[in-house]
N, CA, C and O atoms as a GROMACS GRO file, in nm:
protein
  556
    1UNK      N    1   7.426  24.004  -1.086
    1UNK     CA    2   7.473  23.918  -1.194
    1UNK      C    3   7.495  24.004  -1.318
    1UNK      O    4   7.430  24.106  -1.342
    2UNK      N    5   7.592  23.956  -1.394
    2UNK     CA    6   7.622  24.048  -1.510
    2UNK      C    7   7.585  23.919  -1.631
    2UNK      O    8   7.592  23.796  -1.620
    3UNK      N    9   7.546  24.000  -1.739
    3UNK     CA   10   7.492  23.932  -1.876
    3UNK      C   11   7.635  23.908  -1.925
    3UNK      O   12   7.726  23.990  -1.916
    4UNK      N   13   7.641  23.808  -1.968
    4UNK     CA   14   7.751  23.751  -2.074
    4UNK      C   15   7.732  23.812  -2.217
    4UNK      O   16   7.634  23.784  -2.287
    5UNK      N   17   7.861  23.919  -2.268
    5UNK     CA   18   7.890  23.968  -2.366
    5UNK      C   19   7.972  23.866  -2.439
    5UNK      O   20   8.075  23.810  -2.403
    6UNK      N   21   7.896  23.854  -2.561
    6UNK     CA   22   7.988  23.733  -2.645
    6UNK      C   23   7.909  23.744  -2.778
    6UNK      O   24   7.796  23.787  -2.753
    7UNK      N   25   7.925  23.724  -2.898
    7UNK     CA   26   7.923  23.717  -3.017
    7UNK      C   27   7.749  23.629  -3.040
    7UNK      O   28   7.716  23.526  -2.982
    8UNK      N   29   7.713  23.663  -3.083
    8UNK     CA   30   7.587  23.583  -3.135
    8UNK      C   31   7.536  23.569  -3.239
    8UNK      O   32   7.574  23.623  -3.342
    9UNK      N   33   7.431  23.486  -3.226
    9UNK     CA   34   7.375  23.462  -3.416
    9UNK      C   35   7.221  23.477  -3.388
    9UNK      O   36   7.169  23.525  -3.287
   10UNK      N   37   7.171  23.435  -3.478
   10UNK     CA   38   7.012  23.441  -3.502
   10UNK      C   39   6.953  23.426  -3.388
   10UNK      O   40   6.897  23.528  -3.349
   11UNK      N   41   6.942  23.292  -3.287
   11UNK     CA   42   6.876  23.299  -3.183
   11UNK      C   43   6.930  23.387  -3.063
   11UNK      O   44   6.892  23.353  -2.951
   12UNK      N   45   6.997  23.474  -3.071
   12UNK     CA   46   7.053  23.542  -2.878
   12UNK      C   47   7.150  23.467  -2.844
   12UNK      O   48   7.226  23.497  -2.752
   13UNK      N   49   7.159  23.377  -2.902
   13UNK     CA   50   7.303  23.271  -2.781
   13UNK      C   51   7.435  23.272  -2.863
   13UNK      O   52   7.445  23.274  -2.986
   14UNK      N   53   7.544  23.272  -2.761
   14UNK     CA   54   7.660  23.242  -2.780
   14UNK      C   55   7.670  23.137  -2.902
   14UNK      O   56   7.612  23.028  -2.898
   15UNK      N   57   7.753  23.184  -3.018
   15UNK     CA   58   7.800  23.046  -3.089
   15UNK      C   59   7.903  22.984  -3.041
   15UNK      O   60   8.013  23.039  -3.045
   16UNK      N   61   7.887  22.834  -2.978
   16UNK     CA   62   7.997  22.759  -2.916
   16UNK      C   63   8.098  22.730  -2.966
   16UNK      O   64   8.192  22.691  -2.896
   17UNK      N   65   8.108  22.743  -3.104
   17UNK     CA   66   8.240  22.688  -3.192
   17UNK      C   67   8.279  22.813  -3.169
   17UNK      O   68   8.397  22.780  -3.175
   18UNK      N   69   8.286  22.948  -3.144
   18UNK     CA   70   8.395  23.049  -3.122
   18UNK      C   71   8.466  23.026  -2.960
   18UNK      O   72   8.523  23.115  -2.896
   19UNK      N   73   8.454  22.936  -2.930
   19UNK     CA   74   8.511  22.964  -2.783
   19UNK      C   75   8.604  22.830  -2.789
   19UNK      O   76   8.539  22.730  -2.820
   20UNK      N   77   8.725  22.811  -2.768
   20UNK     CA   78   8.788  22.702  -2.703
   20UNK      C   79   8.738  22.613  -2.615
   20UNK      O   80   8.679  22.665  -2.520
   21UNK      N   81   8.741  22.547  -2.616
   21UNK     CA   82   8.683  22.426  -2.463
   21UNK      C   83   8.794  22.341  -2.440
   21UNK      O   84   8.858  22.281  -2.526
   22UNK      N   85   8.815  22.338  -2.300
   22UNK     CA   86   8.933  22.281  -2.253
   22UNK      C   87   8.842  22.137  -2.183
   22UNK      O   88   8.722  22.121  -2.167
   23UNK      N   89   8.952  22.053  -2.156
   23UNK     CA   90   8.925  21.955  -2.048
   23UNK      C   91   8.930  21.965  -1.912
   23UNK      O   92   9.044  21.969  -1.866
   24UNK      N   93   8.877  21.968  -1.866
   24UNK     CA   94   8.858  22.016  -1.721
   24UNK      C   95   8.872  21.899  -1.600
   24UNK      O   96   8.864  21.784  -1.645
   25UNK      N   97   8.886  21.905  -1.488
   25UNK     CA   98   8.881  21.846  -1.356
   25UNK      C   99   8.793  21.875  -1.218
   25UNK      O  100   8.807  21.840  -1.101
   26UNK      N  101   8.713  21.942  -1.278
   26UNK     CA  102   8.644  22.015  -1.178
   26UNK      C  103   8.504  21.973  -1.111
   26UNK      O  104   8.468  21.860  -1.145
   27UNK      N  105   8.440  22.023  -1.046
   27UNK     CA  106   8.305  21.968  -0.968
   27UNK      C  107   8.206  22.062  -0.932
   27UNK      O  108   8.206  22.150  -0.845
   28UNK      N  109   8.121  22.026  -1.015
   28UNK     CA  110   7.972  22.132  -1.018
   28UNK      C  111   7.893  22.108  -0.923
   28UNK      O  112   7.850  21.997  -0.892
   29UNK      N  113   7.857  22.266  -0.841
   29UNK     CA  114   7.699  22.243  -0.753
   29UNK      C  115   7.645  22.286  -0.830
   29UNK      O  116   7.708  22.350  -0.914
   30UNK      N  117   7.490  22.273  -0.840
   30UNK     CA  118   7.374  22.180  -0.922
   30UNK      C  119   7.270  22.264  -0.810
   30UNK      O  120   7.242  22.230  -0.695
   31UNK      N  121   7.223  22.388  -0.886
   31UNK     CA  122   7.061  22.401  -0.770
   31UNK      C  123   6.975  22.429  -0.956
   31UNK      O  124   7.006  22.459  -1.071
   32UNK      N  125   6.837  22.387  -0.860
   32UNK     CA  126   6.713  22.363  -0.980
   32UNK      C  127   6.587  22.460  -0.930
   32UNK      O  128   6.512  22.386  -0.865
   33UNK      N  129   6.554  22.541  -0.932
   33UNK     CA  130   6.401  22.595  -0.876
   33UNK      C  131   6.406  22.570  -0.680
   33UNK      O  132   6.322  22.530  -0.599
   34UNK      N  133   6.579  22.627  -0.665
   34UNK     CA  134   6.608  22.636  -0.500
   34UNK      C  135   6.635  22.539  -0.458
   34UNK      O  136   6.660  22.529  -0.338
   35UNK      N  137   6.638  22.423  -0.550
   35UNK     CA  138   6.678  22.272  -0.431
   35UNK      C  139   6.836  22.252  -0.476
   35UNK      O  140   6.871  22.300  -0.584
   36UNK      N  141   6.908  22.198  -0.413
   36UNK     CA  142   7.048  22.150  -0.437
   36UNK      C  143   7.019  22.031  -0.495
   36UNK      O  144   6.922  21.958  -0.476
   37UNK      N  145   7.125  22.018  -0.579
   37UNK     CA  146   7.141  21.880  -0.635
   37UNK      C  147   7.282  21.830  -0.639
   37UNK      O  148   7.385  21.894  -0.618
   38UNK      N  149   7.263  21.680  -0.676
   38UNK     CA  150   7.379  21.610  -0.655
   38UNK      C  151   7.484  21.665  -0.722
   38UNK      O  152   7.483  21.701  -0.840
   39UNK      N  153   7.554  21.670  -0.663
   39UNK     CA  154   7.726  21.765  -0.730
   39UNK      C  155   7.788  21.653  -0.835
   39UNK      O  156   7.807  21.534  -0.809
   40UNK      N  157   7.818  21.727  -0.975
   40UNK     CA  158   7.882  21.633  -1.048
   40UNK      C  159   8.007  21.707  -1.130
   40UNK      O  160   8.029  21.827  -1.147
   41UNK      N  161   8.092  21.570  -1.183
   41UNK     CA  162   8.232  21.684  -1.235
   41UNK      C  163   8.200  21.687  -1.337
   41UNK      O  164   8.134  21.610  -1.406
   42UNK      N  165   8.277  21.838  -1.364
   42UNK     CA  166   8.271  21.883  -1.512
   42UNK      C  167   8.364  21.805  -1.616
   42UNK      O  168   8.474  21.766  -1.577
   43UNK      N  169   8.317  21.777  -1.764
   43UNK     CA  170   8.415  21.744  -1.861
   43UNK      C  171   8.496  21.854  -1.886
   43UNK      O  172   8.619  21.853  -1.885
   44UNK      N  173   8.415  21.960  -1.911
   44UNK     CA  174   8.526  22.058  -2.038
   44UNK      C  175   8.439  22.164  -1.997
   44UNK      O  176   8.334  22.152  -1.935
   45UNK      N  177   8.499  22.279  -2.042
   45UNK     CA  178   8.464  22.419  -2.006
   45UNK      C  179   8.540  22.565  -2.114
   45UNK      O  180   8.659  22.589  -2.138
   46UNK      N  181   8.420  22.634  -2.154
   46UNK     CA  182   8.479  22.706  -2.235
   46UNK      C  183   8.428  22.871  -2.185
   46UNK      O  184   8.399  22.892  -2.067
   47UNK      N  185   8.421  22.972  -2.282
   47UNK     CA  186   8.394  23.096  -2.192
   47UNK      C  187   8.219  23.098  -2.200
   47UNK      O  188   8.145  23.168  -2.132
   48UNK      N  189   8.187  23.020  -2.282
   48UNK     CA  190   8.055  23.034  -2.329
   48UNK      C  191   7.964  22.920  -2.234
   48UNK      O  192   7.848  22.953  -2.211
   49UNK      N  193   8.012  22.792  -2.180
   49UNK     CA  194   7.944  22.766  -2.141
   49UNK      C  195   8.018  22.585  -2.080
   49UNK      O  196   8.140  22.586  -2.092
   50UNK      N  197   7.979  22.487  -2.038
   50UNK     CA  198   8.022  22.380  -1.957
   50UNK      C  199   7.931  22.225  -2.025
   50UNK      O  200   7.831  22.220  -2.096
   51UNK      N  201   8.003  22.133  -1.975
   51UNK     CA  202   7.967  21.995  -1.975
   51UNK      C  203   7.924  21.932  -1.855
   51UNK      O  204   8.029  21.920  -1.791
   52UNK      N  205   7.852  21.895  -1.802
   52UNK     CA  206   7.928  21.777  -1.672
   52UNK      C  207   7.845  21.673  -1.737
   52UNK      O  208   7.772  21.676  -1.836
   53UNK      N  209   7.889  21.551  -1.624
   53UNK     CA  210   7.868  21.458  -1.647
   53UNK      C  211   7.772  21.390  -1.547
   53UNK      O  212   7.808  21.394  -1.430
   54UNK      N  213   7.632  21.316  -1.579
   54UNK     CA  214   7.571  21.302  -1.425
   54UNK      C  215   7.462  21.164  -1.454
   54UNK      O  216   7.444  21.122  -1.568
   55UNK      N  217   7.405  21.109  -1.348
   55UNK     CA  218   7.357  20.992  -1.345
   55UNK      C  219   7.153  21.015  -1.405
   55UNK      O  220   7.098  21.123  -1.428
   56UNK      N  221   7.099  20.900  -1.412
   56UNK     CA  222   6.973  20.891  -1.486
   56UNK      C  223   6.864  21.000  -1.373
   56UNK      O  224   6.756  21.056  -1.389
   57UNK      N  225   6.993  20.988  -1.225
   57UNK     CA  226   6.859  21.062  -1.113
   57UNK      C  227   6.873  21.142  -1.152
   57UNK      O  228   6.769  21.183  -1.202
   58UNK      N  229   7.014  21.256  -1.174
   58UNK     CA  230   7.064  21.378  -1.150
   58UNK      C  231   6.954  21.418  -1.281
   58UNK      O  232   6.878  21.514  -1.265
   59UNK      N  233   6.952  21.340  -1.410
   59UNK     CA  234   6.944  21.414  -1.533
   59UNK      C  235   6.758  21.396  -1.516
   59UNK      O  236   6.687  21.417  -1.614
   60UNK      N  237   6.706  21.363  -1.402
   60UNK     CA  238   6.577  21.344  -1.406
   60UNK      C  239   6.540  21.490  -1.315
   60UNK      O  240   6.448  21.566  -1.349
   61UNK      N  241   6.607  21.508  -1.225
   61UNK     CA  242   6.608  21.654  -1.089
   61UNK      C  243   6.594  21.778  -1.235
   61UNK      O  244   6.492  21.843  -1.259
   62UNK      N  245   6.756  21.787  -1.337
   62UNK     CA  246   6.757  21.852  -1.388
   62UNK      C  247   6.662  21.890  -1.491
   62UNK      O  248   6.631  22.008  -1.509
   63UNK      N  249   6.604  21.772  -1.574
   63UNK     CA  250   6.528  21.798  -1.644
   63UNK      C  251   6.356  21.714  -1.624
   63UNK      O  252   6.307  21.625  -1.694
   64UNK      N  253   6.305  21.774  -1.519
   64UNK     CA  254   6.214  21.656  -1.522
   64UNK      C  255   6.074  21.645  -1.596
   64UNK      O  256   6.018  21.740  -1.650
   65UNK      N  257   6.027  21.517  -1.592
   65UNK     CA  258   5.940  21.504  -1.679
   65UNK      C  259   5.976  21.490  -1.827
   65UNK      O  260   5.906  21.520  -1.924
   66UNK      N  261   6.130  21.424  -1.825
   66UNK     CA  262   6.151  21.419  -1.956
   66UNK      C  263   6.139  21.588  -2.099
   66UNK      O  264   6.144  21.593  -2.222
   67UNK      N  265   6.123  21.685  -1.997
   67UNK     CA  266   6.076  21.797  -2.082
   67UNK      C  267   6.222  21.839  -2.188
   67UNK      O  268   6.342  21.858  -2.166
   68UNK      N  269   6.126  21.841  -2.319
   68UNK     CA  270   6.246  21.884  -2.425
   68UNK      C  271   6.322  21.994  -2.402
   68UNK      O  272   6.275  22.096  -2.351
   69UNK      N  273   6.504  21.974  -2.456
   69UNK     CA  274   6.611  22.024  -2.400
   69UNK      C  275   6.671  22.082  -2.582
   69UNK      O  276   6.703  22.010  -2.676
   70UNK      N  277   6.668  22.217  -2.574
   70UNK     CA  278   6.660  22.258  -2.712
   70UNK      C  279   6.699  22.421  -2.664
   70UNK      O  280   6.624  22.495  -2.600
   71UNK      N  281   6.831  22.453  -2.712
   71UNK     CA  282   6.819  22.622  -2.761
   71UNK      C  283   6.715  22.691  -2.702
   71UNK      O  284   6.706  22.750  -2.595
   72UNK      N  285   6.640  22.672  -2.789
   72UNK     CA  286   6.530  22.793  -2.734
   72UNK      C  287   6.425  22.757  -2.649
   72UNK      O  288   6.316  22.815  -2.652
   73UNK      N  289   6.455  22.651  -2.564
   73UNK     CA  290   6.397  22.600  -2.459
   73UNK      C  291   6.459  22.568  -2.366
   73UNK      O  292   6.448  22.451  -2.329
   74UNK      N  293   6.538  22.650  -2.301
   74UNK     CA  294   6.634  22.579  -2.236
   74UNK      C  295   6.601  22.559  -2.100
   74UNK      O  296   6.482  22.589  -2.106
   75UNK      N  297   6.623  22.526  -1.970
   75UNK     CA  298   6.626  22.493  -1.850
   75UNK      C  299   6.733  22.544  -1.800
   75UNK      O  300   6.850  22.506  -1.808
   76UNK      N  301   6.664  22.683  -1.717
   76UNK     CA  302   6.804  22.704  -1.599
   76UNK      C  303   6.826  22.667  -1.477
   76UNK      O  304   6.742  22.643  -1.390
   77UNK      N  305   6.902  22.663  -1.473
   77UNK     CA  306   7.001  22.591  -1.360
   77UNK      C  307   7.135  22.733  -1.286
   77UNK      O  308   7.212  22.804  -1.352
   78UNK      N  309   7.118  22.728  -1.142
   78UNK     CA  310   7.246  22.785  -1.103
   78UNK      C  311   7.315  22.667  -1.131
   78UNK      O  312   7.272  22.554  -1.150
   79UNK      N  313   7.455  22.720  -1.132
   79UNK     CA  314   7.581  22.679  -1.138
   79UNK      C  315   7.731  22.742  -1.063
   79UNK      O  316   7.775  22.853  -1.090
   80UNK      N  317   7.788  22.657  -0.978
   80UNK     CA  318   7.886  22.697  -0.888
   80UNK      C  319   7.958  22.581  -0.882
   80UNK      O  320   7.927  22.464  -0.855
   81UNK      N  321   8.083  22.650  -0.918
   81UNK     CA  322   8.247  22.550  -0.915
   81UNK      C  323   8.373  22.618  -0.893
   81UNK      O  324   8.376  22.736  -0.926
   82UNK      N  325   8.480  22.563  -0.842
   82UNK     CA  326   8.583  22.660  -0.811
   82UNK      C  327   8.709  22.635  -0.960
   82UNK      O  328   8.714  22.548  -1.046
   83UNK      N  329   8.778  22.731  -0.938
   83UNK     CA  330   8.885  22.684  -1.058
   83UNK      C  331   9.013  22.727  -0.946
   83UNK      O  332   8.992  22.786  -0.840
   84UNK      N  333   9.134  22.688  -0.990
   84UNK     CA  334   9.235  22.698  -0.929
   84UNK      C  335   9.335  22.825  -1.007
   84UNK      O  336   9.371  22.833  -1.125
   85UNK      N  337   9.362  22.913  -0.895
   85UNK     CA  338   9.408  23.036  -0.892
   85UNK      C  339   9.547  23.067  -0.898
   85UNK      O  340   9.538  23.187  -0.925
   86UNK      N  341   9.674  23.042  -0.893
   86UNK     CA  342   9.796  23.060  -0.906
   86UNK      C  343   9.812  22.853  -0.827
   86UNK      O  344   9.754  22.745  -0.839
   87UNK      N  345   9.937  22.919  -0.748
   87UNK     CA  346   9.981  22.789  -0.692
   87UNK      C  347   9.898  22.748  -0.612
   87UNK      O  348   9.872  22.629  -0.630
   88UNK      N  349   9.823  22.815  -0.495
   88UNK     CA  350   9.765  22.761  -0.405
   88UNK      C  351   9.641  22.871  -0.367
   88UNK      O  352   9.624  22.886  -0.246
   89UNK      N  353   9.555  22.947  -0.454
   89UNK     CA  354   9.444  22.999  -0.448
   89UNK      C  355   9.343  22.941  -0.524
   89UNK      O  356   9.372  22.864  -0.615
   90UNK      N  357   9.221  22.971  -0.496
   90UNK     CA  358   9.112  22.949  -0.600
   90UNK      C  359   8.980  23.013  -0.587
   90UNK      O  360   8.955  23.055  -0.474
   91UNK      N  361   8.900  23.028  -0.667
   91UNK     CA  362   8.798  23.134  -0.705
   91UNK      C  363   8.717  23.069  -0.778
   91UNK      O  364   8.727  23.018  -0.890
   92UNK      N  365   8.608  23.077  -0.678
   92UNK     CA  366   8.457  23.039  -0.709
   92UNK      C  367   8.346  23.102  -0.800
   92UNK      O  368   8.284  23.205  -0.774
   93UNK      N  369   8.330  23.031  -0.901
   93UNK     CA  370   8.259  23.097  -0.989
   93UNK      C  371   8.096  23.098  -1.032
   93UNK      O  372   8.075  23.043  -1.140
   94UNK      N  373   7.970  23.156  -0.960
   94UNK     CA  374   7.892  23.112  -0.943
   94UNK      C  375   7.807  23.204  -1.096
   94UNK      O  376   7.830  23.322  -1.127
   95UNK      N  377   7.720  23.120  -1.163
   95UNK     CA  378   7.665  23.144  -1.272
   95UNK      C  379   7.512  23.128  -1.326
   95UNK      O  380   7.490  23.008  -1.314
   96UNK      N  381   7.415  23.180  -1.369
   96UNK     CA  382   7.328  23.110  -1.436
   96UNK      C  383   7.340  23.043  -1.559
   96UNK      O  384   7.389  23.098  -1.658
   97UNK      N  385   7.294  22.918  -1.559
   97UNK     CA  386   7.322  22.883  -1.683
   97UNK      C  387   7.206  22.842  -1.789
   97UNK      O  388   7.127  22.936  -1.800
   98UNK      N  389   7.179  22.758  -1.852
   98UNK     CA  390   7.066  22.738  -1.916
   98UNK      C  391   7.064  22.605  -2.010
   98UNK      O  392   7.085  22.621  -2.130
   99UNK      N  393   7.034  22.448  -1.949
   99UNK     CA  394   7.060  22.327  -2.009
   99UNK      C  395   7.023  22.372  -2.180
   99UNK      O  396   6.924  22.422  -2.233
  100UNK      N  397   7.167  22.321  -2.237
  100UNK     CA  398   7.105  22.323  -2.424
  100UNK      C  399   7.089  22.176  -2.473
  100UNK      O  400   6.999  22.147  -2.552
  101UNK      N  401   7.174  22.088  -2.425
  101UNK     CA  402   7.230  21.981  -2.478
  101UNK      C  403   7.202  21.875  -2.371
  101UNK      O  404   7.239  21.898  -2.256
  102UNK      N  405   7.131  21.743  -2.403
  102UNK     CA  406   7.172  21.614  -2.319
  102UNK      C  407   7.197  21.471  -2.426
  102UNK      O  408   7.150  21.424  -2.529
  103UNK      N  409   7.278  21.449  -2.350
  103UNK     CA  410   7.309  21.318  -2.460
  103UNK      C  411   7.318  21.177  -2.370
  103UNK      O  412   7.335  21.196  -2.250
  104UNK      N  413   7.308  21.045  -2.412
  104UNK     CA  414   7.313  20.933  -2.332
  104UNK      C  415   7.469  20.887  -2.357
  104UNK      O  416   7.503  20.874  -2.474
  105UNK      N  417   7.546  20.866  -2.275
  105UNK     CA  418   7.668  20.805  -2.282
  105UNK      C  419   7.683  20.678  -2.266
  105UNK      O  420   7.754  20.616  -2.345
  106UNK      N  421   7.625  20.620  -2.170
  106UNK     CA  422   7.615  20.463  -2.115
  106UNK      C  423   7.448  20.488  -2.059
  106UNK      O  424   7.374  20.586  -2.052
  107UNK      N  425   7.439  20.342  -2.026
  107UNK     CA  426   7.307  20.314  -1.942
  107UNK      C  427   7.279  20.422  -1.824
  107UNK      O  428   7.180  20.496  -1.817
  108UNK      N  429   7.400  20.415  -1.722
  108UNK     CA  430   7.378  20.490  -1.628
  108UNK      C  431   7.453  20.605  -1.611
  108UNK      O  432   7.496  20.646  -1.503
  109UNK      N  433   7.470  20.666  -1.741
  109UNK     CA  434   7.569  20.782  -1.757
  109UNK      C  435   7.537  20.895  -1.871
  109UNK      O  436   7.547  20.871  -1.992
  110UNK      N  437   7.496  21.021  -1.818
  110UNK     CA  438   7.483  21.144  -1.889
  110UNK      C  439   7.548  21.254  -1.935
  110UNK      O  440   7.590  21.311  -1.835
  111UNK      N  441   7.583  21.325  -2.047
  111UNK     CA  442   7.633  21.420  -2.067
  111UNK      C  443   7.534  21.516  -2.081
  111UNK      O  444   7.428  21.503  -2.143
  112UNK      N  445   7.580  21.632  -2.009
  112UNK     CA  446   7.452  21.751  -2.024
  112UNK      C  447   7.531  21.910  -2.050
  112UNK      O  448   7.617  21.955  -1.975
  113UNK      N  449   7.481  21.976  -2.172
  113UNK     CA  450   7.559  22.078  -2.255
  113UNK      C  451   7.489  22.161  -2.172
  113UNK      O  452   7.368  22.148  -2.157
  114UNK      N  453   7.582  22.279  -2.093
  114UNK     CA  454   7.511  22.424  -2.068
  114UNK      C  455   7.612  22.534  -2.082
  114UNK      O  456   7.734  22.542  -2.074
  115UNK      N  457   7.500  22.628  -2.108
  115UNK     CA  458   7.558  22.764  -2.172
  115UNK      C  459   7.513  22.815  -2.073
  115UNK      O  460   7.411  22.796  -2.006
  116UNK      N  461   7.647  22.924  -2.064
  116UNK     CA  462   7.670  23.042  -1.976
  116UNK      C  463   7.522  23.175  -1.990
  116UNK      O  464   7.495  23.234  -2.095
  117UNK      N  465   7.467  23.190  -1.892
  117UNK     CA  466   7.335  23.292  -1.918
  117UNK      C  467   7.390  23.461  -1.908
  117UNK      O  468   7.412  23.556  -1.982
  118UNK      N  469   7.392  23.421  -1.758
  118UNK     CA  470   7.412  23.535  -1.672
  118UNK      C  471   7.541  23.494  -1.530
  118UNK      O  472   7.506  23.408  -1.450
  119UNK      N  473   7.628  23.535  -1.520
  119UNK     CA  474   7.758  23.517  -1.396
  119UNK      C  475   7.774  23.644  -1.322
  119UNK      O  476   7.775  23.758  -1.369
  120UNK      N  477   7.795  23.584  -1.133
  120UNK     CA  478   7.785  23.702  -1.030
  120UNK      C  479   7.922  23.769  -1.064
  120UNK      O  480   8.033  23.756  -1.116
  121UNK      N  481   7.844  23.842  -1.006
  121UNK     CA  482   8.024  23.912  -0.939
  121UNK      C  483   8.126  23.952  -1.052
  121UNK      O  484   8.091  23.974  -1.168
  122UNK      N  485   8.238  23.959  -1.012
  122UNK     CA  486   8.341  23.930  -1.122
  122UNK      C  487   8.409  23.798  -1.162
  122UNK      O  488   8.531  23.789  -1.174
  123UNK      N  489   8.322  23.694  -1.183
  123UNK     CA  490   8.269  23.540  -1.226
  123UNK      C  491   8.367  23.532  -1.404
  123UNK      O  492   8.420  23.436  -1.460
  124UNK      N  493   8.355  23.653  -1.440
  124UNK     CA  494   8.367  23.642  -1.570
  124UNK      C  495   8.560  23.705  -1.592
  124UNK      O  496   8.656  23.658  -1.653
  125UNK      N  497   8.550  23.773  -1.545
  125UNK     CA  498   8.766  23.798  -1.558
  125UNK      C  499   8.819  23.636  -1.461
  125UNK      O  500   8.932  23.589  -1.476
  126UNK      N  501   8.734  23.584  -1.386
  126UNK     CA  502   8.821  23.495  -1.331
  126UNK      C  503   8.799  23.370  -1.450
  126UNK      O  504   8.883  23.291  -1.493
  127UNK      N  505   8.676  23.380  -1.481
  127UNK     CA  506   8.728  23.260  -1.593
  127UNK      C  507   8.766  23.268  -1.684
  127UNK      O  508   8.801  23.163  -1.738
  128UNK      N  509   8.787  23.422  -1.774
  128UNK     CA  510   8.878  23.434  -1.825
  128UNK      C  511   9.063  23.384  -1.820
  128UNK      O  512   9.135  23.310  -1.886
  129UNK      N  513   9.074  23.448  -1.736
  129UNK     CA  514   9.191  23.389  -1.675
  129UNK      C  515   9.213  23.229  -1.665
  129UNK      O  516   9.305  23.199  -1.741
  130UNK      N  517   9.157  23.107  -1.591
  130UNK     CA  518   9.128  23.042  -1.597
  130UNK      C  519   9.197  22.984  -1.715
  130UNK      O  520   9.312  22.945  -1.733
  131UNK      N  521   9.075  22.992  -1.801
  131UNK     CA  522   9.079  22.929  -1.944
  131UNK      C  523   9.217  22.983  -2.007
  131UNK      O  524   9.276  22.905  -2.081
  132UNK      N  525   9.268  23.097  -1.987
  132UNK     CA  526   9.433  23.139  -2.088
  132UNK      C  527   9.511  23.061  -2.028
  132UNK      O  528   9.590  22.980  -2.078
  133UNK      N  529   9.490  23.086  -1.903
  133UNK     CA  530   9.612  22.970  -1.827
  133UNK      C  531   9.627  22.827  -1.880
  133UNK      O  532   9.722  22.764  -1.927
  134UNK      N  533   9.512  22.802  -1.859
  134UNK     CA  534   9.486  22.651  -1.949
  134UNK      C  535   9.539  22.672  -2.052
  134UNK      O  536   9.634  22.595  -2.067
  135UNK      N  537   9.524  22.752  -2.148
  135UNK     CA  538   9.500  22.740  -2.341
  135UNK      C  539   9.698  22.741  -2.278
  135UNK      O  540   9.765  22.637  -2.273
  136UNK      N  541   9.760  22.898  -2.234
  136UNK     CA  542   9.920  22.885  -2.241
  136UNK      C  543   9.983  22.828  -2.184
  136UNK      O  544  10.098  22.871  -2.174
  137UNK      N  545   9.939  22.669  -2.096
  137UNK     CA  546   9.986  22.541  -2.075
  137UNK      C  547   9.991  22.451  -2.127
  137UNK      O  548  10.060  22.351  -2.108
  138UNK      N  549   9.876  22.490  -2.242
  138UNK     CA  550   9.887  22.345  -2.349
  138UNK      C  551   9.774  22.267  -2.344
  138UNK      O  552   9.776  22.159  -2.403
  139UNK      N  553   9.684  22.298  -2.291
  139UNK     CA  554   9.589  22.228  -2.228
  139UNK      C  555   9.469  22.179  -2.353
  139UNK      O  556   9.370  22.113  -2.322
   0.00000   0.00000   0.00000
């Protein structure tokens, strides 16, 4: 896994307002301390880090025991989703990430903020790419 090079401030982490975030279509696997979890789609995605969207179980697997979800407490989580590659390729991007953000949307509906930790491989030119494609479509 390679460390994510990106701009920072006081605490170590990425500042999210330097990165674009697009709207996305995509679908997250979800592992917690080795167990799989329920796959959910992503909202939006930037170089720094992701949204998805997931139910009262998912956000109980992810964070359980109600334990506070804060910057400098964060909860990691792998993370693996594919993005789409020219016309008919695509490239899987598997990542550590680290829950920052949860918010309540509806009764039975969660938004959960995570930032990019650590990404395998060459995880990081493909989502580069990715995301320009998006930004020089208009997206």
């Amino acid at each position: 896994m390679s460390a994510l090079s990106s701009s920072t401030g006081f605490t170590g982490r990425p500042n999210l307002r330097h990165y674009h975030r697009i709207p996305v279509n995509l679908e997250a696997f979800l592992e917690r301390g080795g167990e799989a979890l329920p796959r959910c789609p992503i909202n939006n995605l930037s170089r720094a880090g992701l949204q998805i969207e997931c139910t009262p179980e998912t956000l109980d697997q992810l964070v359980p025991n109600g334990e506070p979800v804060a910057p400098q407490m964060a909860i990691p989580v792998q993370v693996a989703f594919t993005v789409p590659v020219g016309e008919s390729d695509s490239a899987c991007i598997r990542a550590r990430c680290d829950v920052v953000t949860v918010r309540r949307i509806a009764r039975d509906c969660f938004h959960v903020g995570m930032s990019f930790a650590e990404f395998e491989e060459d995880a990081v030119p493909m989502l580069d790419h990715y995301i320009n494609e998006q930004l020089s479509a208009g997206v």
